[in-house]
N, C-alpha and C positions, 0 to 999 in steps of 0.2 A: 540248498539251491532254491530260489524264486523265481516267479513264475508272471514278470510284468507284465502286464495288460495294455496292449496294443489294440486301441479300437480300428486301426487302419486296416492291420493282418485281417481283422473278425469281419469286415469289409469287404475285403481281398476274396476269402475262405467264401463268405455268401455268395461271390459271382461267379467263384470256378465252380462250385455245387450246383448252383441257381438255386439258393436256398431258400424255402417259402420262411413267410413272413415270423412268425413262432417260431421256429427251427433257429431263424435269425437270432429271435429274441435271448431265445434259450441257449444258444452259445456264448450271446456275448455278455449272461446273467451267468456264467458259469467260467468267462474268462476273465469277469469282473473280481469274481470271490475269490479264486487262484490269485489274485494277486495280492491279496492280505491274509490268507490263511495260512496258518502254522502247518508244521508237517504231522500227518495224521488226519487232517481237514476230513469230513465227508459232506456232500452237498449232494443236493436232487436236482435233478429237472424232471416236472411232472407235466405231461404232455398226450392228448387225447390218442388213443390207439387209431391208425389211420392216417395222420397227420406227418409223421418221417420221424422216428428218433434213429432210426439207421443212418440218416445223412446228418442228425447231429452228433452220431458217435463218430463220424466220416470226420466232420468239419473240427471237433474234439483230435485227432487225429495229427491232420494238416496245423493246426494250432500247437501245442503240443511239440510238434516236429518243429516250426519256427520257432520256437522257443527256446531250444537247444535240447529238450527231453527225448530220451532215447530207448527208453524201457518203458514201455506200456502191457498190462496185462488186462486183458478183457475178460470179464469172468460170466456166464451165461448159466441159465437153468438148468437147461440140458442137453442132449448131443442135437438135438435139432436147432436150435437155435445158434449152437456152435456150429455147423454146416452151413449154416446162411452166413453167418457172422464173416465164414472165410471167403466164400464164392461173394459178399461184398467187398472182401479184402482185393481177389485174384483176380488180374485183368486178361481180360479177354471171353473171363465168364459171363452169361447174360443179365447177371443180377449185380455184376461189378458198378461199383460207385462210380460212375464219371464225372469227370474232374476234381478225383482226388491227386492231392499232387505229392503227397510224401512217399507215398509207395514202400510201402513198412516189407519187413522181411517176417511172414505170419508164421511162428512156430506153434503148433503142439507138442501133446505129449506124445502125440503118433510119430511125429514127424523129429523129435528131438535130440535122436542121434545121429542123425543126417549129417555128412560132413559139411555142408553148406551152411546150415545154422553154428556148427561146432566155428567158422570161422565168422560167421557173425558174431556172435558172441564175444569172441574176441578180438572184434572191431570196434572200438569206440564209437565210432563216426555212423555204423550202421541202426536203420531204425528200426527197433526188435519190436515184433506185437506180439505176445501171448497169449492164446483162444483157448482156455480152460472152462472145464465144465463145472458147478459150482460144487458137484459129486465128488470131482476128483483132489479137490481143497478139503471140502469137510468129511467126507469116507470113500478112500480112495480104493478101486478096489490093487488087489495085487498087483498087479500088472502094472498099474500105473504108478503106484509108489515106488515100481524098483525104478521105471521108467524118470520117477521126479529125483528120487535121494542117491541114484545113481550117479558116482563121476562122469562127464563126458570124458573119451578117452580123448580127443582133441582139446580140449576147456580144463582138464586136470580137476573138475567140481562141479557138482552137482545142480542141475538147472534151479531146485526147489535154494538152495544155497547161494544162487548166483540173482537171484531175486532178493533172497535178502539181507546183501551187501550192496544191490543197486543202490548207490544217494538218490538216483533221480524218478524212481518208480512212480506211477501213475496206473493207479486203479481204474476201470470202468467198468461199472456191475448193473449187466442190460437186466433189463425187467428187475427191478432191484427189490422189490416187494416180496418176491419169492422170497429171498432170506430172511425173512421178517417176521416168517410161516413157520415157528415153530426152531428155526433153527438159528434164532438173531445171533445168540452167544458164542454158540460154533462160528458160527461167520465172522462175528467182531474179532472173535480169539484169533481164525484162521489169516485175518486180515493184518492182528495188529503184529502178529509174528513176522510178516513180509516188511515191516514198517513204512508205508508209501505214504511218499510227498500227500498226496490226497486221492480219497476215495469219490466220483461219481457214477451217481444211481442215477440209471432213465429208468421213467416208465410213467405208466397210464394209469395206475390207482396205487398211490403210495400209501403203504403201511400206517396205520394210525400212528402208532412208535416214533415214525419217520420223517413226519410232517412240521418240525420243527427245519431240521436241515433244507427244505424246499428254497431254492430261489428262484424257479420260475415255475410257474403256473401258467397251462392252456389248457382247459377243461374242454371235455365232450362239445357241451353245449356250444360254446362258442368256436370249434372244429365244423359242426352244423351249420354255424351263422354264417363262415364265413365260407360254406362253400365246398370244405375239402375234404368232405367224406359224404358216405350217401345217407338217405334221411328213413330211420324205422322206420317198417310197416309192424304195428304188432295184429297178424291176421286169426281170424276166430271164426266159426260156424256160428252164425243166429240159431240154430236148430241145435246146439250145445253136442253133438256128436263127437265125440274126440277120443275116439281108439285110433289105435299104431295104424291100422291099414287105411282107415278114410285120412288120415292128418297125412300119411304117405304120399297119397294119392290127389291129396290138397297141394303140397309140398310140388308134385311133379309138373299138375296144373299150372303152379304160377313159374314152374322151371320154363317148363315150355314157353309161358307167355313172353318170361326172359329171351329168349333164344329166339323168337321169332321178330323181336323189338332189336334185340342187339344186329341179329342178320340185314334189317332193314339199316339202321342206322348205318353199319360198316359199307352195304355198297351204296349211300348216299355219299358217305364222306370218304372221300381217294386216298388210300395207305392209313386206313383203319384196317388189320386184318382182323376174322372173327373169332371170338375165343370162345369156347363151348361155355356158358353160366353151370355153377357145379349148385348144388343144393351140398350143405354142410351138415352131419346129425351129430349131436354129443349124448351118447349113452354112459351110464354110469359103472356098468361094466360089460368086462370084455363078453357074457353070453348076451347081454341083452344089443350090444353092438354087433355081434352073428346074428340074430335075431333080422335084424333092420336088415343088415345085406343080404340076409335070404331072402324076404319081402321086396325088395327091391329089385332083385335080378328075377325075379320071378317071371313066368311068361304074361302076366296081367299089367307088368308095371314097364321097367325097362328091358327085361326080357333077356339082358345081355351079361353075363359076369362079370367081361374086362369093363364094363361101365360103370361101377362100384368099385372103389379103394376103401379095404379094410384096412386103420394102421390103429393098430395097438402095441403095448411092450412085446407081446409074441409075436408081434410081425419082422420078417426078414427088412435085409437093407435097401433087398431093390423094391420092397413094398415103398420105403422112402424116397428112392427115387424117382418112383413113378409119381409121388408125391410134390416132390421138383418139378415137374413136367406139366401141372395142370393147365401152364398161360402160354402151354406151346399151341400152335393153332392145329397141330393133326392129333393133339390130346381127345379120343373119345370118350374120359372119365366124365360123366356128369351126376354123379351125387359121393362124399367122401364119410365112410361113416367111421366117431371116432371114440376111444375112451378120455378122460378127461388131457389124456397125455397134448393135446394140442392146442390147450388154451392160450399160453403164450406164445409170440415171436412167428408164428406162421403166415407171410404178408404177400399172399396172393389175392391178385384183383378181383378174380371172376367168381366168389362166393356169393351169390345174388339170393338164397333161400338158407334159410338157420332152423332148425328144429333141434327138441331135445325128450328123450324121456317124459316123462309127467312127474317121478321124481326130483327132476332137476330142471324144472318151469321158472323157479325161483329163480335162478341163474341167467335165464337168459338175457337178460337187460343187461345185465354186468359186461363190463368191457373187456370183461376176456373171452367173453365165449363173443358177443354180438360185434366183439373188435374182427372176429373172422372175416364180416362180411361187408365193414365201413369202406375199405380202400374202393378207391374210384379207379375201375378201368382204362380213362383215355388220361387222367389226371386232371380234368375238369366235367364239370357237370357239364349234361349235354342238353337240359331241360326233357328231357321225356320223363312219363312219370315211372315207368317199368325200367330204365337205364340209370336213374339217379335215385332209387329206392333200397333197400336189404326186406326181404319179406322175411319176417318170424311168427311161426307157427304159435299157438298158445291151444292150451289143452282147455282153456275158461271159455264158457259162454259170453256172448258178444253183453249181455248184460251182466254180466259179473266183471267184463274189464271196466266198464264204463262205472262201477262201481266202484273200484278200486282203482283209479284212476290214478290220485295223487302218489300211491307209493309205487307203482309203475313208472311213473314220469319220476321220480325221485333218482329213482338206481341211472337214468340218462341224462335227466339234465341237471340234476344236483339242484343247488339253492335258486337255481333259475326257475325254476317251477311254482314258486310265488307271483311272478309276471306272466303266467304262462295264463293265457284263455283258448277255450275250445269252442271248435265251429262244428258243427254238424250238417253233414251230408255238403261238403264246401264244392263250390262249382267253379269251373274254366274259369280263368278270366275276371272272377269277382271276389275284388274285396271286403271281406267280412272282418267286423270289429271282435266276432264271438264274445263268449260269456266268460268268467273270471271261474275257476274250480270252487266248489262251495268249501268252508271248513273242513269238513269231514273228507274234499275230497273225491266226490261222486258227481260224474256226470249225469243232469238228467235232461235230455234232449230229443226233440221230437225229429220224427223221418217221415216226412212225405213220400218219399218211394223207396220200397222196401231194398231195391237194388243200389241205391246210394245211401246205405246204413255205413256210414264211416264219419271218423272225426279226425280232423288238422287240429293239432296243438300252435298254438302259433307262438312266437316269444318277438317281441319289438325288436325293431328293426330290420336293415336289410342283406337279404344273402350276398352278402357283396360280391363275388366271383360269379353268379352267375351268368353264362355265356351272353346272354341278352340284354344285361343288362346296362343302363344309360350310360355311364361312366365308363365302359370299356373303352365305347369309340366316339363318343361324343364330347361334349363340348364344355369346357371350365368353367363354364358358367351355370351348368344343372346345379339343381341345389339337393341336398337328401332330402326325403318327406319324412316329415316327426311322426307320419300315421302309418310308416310302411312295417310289414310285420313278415317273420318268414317261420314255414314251419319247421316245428324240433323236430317233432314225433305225429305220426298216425295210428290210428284204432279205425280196423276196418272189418267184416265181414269179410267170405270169400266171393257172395255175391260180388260185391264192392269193388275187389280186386280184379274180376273177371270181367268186370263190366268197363274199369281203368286200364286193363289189358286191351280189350276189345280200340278204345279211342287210340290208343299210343300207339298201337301196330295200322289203324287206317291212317294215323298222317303222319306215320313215318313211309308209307307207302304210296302217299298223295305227292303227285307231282305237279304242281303251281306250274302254269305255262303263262306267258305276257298276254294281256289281252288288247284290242285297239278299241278302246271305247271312245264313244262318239265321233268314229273314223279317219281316228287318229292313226297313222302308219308306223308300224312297229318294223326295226329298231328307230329309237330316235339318235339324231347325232347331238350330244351335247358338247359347248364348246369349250374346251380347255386351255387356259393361257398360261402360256410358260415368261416368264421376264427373267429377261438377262440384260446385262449390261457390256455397251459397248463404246469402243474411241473413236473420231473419226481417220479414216485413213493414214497413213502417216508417210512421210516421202521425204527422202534425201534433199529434195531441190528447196523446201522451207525451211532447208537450216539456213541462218545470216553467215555466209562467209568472213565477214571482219569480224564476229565473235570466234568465230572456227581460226582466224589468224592469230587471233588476241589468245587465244589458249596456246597457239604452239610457239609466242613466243614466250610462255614459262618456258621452256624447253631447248630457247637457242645457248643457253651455256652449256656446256657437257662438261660436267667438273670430273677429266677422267682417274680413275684410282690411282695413287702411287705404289710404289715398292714398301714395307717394312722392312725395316732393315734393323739388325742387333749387334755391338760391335762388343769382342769378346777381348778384355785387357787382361793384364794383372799391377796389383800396388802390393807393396808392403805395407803390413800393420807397426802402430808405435812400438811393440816389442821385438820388430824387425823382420816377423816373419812373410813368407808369400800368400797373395790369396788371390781366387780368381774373379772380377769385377764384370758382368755384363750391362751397355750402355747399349739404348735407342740413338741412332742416327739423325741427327735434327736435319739434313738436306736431305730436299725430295727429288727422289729419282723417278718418273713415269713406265709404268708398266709399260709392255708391250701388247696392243691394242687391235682388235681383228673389227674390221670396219663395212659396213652394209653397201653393196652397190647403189646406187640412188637408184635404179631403175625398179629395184628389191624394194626397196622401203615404199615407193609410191604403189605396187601391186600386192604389198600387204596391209598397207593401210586400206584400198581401195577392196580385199577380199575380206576383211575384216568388218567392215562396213556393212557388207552386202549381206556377213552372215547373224546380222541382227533382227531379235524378232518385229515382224511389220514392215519388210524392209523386203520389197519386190523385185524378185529377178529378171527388170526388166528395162530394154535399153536405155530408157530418159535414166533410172535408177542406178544405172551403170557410171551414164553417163557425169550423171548429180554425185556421184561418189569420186571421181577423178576429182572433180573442182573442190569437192570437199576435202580431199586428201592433199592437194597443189596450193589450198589456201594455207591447210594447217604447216606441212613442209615449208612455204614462205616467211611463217610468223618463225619458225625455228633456224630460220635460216641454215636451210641444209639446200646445198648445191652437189654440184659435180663433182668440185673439188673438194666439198668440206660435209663429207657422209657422217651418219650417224654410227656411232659403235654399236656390236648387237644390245649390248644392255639396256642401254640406252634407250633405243629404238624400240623394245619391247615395252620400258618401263613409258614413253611418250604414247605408243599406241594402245597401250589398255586405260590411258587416259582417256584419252578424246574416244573411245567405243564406251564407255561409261557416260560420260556427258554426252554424247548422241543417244544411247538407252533414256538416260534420265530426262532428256526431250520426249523419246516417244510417248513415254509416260506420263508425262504433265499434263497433257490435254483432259479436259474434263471428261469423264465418262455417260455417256446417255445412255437412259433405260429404254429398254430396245421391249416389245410386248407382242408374240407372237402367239397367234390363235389355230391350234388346232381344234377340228371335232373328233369327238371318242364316240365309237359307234355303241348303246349302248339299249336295252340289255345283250351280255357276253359275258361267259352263256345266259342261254334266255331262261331255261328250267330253275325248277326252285326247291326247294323243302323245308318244310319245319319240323319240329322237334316237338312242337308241344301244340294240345288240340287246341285246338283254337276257339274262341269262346264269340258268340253272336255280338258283334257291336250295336244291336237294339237293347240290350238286356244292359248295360252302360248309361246311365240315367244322370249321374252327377259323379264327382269327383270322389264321392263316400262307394261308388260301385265301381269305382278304374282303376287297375293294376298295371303300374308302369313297366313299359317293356311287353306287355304280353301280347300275343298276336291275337288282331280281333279279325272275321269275316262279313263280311254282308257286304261290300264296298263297292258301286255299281262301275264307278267312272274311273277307278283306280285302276293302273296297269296290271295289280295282281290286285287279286282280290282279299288277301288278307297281308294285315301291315301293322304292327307294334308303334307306340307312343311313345315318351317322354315324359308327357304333359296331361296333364284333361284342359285345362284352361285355357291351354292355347290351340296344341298342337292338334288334340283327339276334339274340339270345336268349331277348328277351322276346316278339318277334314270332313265334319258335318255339314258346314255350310257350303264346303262344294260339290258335296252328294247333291243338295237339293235345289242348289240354284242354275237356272238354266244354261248363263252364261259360261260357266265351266263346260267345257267338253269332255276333259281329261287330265289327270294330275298324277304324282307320284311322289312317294313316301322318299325322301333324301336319305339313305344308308349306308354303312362301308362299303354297299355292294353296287353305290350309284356314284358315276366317277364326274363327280360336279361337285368342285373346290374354289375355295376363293380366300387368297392369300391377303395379310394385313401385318400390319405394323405395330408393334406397343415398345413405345422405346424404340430402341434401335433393334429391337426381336422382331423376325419375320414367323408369321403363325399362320395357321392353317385354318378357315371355318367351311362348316358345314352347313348351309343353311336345311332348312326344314322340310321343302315341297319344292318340285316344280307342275306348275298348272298353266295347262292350254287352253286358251279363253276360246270365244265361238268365232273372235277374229282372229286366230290363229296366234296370237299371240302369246309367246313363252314368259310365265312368269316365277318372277324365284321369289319364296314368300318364307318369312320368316315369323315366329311369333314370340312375344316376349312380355316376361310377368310387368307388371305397372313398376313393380320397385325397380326393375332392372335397368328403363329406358333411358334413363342419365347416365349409367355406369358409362366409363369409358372406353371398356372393352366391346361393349354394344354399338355405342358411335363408331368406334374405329373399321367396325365388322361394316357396319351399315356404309360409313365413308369408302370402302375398298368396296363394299358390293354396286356403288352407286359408278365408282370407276371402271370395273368390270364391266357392266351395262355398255357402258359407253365405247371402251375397249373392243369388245363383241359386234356390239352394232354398226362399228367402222368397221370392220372388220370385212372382205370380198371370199373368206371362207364359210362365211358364216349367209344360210339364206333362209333364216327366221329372225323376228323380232323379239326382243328381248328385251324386260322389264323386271322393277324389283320391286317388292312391299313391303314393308317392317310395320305390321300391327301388334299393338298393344293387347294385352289382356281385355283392357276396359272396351277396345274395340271390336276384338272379338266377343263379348258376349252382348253386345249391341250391336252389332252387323247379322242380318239375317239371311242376308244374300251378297254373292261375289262382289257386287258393286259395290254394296255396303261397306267390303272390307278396301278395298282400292280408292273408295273418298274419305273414309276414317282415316287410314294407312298412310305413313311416308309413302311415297313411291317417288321411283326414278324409272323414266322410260328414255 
C-alpha cells in the first residue's frame, strides 16, 4: 500500500489544527517521504522541545486517516507520556487536540479486551490508534503480554498478531531518542517483527545513530528566534554561594517574582485566567528528591505540603494526577520536585523556575530537563521580561559562567553560537551590537552597577512573533533591519533578576491614562469614512413602453402543445408469420388547454412588477406598472377574447421581470463616501508589558530598538509610544516635542481607529498612517514619514493619492468640525526639518 502525497490535504490538516509554522513544515517533510519510501521506511522530524510535536503527531494522524491508513500504533517512553498521548487523543478532555478530524478509536493494552475495540478491530472502515508504552514492546511485563498474545474472544487473535498482519500499519515513536538509549536493537527487532509500512520519530535531540533518517530540522535556537518558547535565564550568586537551601530560597525568590508579574498581567488582559508559576527541581535520586520536599515545605520556605508534588517510580497514580492538574487555575502546587523520570513528554505551561542537584548541573541546558520550562503560557510572548523568561538555577559562580560561556551556549543553541555576541549589563530599550565570544569562549566584560551584572546573548535577527512587533499590524511596506538582533540566552546574577523583577511587576502595574496637552480635549473624535456604492433611484415610469411592446410581441403566437399520439398495428413477416408494429400518428390533434382570465394576467404581471428589487410600493409605481403591464399584453396581443394559457403566461411573465431587473441594473453605480467620527481614545486606560526605556538615551539609529516603548514624551497623548523607524517615525516624534507649533500629536496604532482605504489594482487595502498632530491653529494633521527609497514606490503614491482624497472627503464633510490636513515627509526631510514648519514646507501636503 502507498501512501501519495497530497500537498492540498497537508494544507487542509494546517488550518483545522492552526498549525505553527514548523509543525507545518515538519508534516509536510514527512508526507513528502511517505510517498516514496519502501515499507519498513523510518524517518525523523526533529523539532525544538516547546514548539508542538503533539499537534504534529495530531496532523500525522488526520493525514494518515485521508489517506486510507487504518492501523496506527504510537509507541511512547513511558506510562506518562502515554496518558498525555490519549487525553490528546479523547474529546472533551482539556488537553484534547482541537480540530482533529479523524477521531481514531485509542486502544490500549488496558483497554483491549473491551468489546468496543473487539468490534473495531473487526471493522475495516474503523480508525484504530494503538498507545503503547515502548516497555510493553521490548520487556513486557506479565500482565501485559497475556493482555498482547491473548486471542480477543470477539477478534478470534491476538492484538500483538492482528498488528502483524496489518498491510497498512504505521508506526509513530514519540520522543524517539529514548530507543536509541541503549536499547536501538531491541527496538528495531521489536519494530521489524510488526512489519509497518513506516516508522516516524518526533523529538527534540535525536540520537547520533539517528541523524541520518532526519527530514526536517527546527532547532532550539531558531524556536528562540521565532518567538515560540521562552528565552533562558541561566541565574547565579556573584558571591558564588550555592548550597541546597540558599539556591531554594533563590529559586522561590524569582517564583514569587513570577506570580506577582503573571497576577498583574492576567487582570490587564480580560480572559487570561491566572495559573500559579510552579518552580520545577530534577534530583538524581529518589532520597535526594525527599530531601528538596522537606526543605521546601518547611515553615521557612512555602510552609505547606500540598504545595510540593513529589513524583517518582514510588509515587502512587493520584500523585500523577495531581500532576495533570498543574494549569488548572485552583492548582495550589507551586514547586514539583522530581527524579529523572520526567524529562520527557511532560508539556505543561507554567514551569517558570528549573533547578537541579549540583550533580546534575551539567544537564540543565539539555532539552530535556530546560524543555520543562520553554512552553509559553498564553502561546505568544507577552514582552515582559519575568513572563517570557525560564529562570535556571546554576550551582557556578557568576564568574565561572562567564567563563565557560561557550560550551553553555552550545548545549542551547548548537552551531548558532559562532554568530552569537554578548552584551553586558544590556539596557531597556537599547540597542547594543555586543562583543563576539573570544576563541576560548570566555566572557570578559565590565559592569558598571553591580546590580545590572547580567549578559544577553544576542543571535541576528529578528524575534519575529513578538507581540509588538512592526509587521504584526503594520504596514507592507516596513522593511527588516539587517542590524536587528534578538536574544538566545541570558547569564545573570540574582541581584540582576531581582532588580528585572522589580521593572516588570511596576509597568505591569502602571496604568497609562490619556493626557490633554497643550489643551487639547480628550477624547478626540476622529473621522471615519466608510464608501459604498450606490444606483440612482429606479422607477417603473422610465421604462419606454414601445420597447415594453416590442418584447411582448415575441409572445403574440402561443404555439399550443399537441397530443402524441402512437398507433398500435400488426403485419406479417416474409416467412408469414404475425408481429406487432407500433407507429407515430403524423396528424396533429391539440390538447385541451386551461386558459388565464385577462383580468388575471394583467394583476400578475402588474404584482410581479412591483415585487422587484428598487421598485417602490407606491402609488405613481402602481400606477407605472399597469401601463407597463397593458403595453406588454398589447405587443402580445392578448384580449378578452384571445387569453393566454397558464404556461404560456408564466413562460411571457418571467420574461419581461428579467428585462425590467436587468434595467434596474444597468444604471451606472456612484460612489456614495460617508463620514462618521469615532470617539476615540475607548477605553482611555493603557498598559504595557515591557519597561519602558527613556527616549533621551536614543541618540541615533545604532541606539533604537524597533517597536520598543520609549517615555519622556511631553505633547504626546500618552506618554510612552513605540516606533517603527528612527529615521522617520522616532525623528519626527522629536521634532514635535520641541517645536512650538505643535500642541499635541498621537502615535497611529491598532489601538487608534484612523484608517484610510486605497487602491493597487483593482485591490482595496487598508493604510495606517503614522501620527496625528494638532497644530497651535487647531489644525488636525495626519503625517506620514517615509525612507527616500521608498517615495516613488507606487504603493506610497497610491497611500498618499487616497490620503490626499480623504482630506478632502472629511473637510466637506458637516459631521466633521475640525480641519484636516495631510503631510508625506521624506526621510531627507525629516533630518533637515528642525521644526513643525520645517516639515509641512519640505513635505507634500494636502489641506
Amino acid at each position: 500500500m502507498s501512501i501519495d502525497y497530497d500537498a492540498g490535504l497537508v494544507e487542509q490538516i494546517g488550518s483545522n489544527l492552526d498549525l505553527r509554522e514548523p509543525n507545518q513544515g515538519a508534516l509536510r517533510a514527512l508526507a513528502r517521504r511517505l510517498h516514496d519510501a519502501t515499507p519498513g521506511t523510518e524517518m525523523i522530524a526533529d523539532l525544538a522541545t516547546g514548539v508542538g510535536k503533539t499537534y504534529i503527531a495530531g496532523g500525522l494522524l488526520d493525514y494518515l486517516y485521508e489517506s486510507g491508513i487504518r492501523n496506527v500504533l504510537i509507541v511512547t517512553p513511558g506510562s506518562t507520556i502515554q496518558r498525555k498521548t490519549i487525553d490528546n487523543l479523547t474529546p472533551g478532555h482539556p488537553k484534547y487536540l482541537r480540530g482533529l478530524q479523524s477521531r481514531p478509536m485509542v486502544i490500549t493494552l488496558d483497554t483491549v479486551e473491551r468489546g468496543e475495540v473487539g468490534a473495531a478491530l473487526q471493522n475495516p472502515d474503523a480508525f484504530k490508534v494503538f498507545v503503547f508504552t515502548v516497555q510493553s514492546l521490548l520487556r513486557p511485563r506479565k500482565e501485559d503480554r497475556r493482555r498482547a498474545d491473548k486471542p480477543h474472544e470477539t477478534l478470534g487473535t491476538a492484538v500483538r498478531e492482528y498488528l502483524e498482519q496489518a498491510d497498512d500499519l504505521v508506526v509513530i515513536a514519540d520522543e524517539h531518542h529514548v530507543y536509541y538509549s541503549g536499547s536501538a536493537k531491541k527496538f528495531e527487532a521489536a519494530i521489524t517483527e510488526l512489519a509497518p509500512l513506516a516508522t516516524i520519530g518526533l523529538t527534540a535531540t535525536p540520537h547520533e545513530k539517528s541523524l541520518p533518517m532526519c527530514v526536517y530540522q527546527y532547532p532550539l535556537s531558531a524556536a528562540i528566534a521565532d518567538g515560540y518558547v521562552k528565552i533562558p535565564v541561566l541565574v547565579t550568586r556573584e558571591d558564588g554561594i550555592h548550597d541546597v537551601r540558599t539556591q531554594l530560597a533563590d529559586g522561590l525568590t524569582l517564583l514569587d517574582a513570577k506570580r506577582e508579574a503573571m497576577r498583574a498581567y492576567c487582570q490587564q488582559v480580560k480572559g487570561r485566567p491566572f495559573v500559579e508559576p510552579v518552580m520545577f527541581l530534577v534530583a538524581s535520586t529518589i532520597e535526594e528528591a525527599t530531601e528538596y520536599r522537606d526543605l521546601l515545605a518547611g515553615s521557612d520556605m512555602l510552609g505547606e505540603p500540598d504545595q510540593v508534588l513529589l513524583v517518582t517510580s514510588e509515587e502512587p497514580d493520584a500523585t500523577l494526577a495531581r500532576l495533570d492538574q498543574l494549569e488548572d487555575p485552583a492548582s495550589r502546587i507551586r514547586a514539583v520536585v522530581s527524579v529523572s523520570m520526567l524529562k520527557e513528554g511532560w508539556d505543561v505551561k507554567n514551569i517558570y523556575v528549573i533547578a537541579s542537584v549540583r550533580s546534575m548541573e551539567s544537564d540543565l541546558l539539555t532539552e530535556q530537563i530546560l524543555g520543562r520550562g520553554l512552553r509559553l503560557p498564553f502561546g505568544q510572548r507577552t514582552g515582559n521580561p519575568m513572563l517570557d523568561t525560564v529562570e535556571v538555577l546554576s550551582h557556578r559562580s557568576f564568574a565561572t559562567l562567564l567563563k565557560q560561556a561557550r560550551s553553555l551556549l552550545e548545549e542551547t543553541l548548537g552551531d548558532r553560537v559562532e554568530q552569537a555576541a554578548a552584551v553586558s549589563g544590556p539596557a531597556y530599550g537599547r540597542r547594543q551590537d555586543g562583543s563576539r565570544l573570544s576563541e576560548q569562549g570566555e566572557i570578559t566584560l565590565d559592569f558598571a552597577d553591580a546590580r545590572n551584572q547580567a549578559v544577553d546573548i544576542l543571535l541576528p535577527g529578528p524575534a519575529a512573533t513578538d507581540p509588538d512587533q512592526g509587521t504584526l499590524f503594520g504596514d507592507e511596506d516596513l522593511q527588516p533591519d539587517a542590524n536587528q538582533s534578538h536574544v538566545g540566552l541570558s547569564l545573570a546574577t540574582m541581584d540582576a533578576r531581582v532588580a528585572a523583577a522589580d521593572a516588570s511587576r511596576s509597568v505591569l502595574t502602571r496604568r497609562l491614562e490619556p493626557r490633554s496637552p497643550g489643551g487639547v480635549k480628550i477624547p478626540l473624535f476622529l473621522p471615519s469614512v466608510v464608501t459604498r456604492w450606490e444606483r440612482d433611484p429606479f422607477s417603473l415610469a422610465q421604462v419606454n413602453l414601445d420597447s415594453v411592446e416590442a418584447l411582448g410581441r415575441q409572445f403574440a403566437d402561443d404555439n399550443a402543445p399537441t397530443l402524441t399520439r402512437k398507433a398500435i398495428d400488426a403485419e406479417r413477416g416474409q416467412d408469414g408469420s404475425a408481429h406487432i408494429v407500433i407507429r407515430d400518428q403524423l396528424e396533429h390533434v391539440a390538447a385541451t388547454q386551461t386558459v388565464m382570465p385577462f383580468e388575471t394576467i394583467e394583476q400578475d404581471l402588474v404584482s410581479r412588477l412591483l415585487r422587484q428589487n428598487a421598485v417602490a410600493a407606491r402609488a405613481s409605481e402602481i400606477n407605472a406598472a399597469g401601463h407597463v403591464a397593458q403595453a406588454f399584453m398589447k405587443g402580445a396581443d392578448v384580449t378578452q377574447d384571445t387569453p393566454w394559457r397558464a404556461e404560456h403566461g408564466r413562460l411571457a411573465t418571467a420574461r419581461l421581470t428579467e428585462w425590467i431587473a436587468a434595467k434596474q441594473t444597468s444604471s451606472p453605480r456612484r460612489e456614495v463616501r460617508e463620514v462618521r467620527p469615532v470617539r476615540w481614545p475607548d477605553p482611555t486606560d493603557r498598559y504595557e508589558t515591557r519597561p519602558p526605556a527613556d527616549r533621551h538615551v536614543v541618540t541615533s539609529s545604532k541606539d533604537f530598538a524597533r517597536g520598543y516603548p520609549y517615555s519622556g514624551w511631553d505633547k504626546s497623548v500618552y506618554e510612552i509610544n513605540g516606533f517603527d523607524a528612527f529615521s522617520t517615525e522616532f525623528v519626527l516624534a522629536t521634532i514635535f516635542e520641541k517645536s512650538p507649533g505643535v500642541r499635541a500629536w498621537v502615535r497611529i496604532d491598532e489601538t487608534v481607529p484612523l484608517r484610510i482605504t486605497y487602491l493597487m489594482g483593482a485591490v482595496q487595502r487598508v493604510y495606517e498612517p503614522d501620527f496625528i498632530v494638532i497644530d497651535d491653529s487647531g489644525v488636525h494633521w495626519v503625517v506620514e514619514g517615509k525612507r527616500d527609497s521608498e517615495m516613488t514606490s507606487p504603493v506610497v503614491q497610491a497611500k498618499r493619492d487616497a490620503a490626499a482624497e480623504w482630506v478632502q472627503t472629511v473637510n466637506a464633510s458637516d459631521e466633521v468640525h475640525e480641519t484636516w490636513a495631510y503631510v508625506l515627509a521624506s526621510e531627507s526631510v525629516c533630518a533637515a526639518a528642525t521644526t513643525w514648519s520645517g516639515v509641512t514646507s519640505g513635505g507634500q501636503v494636502t489641506r
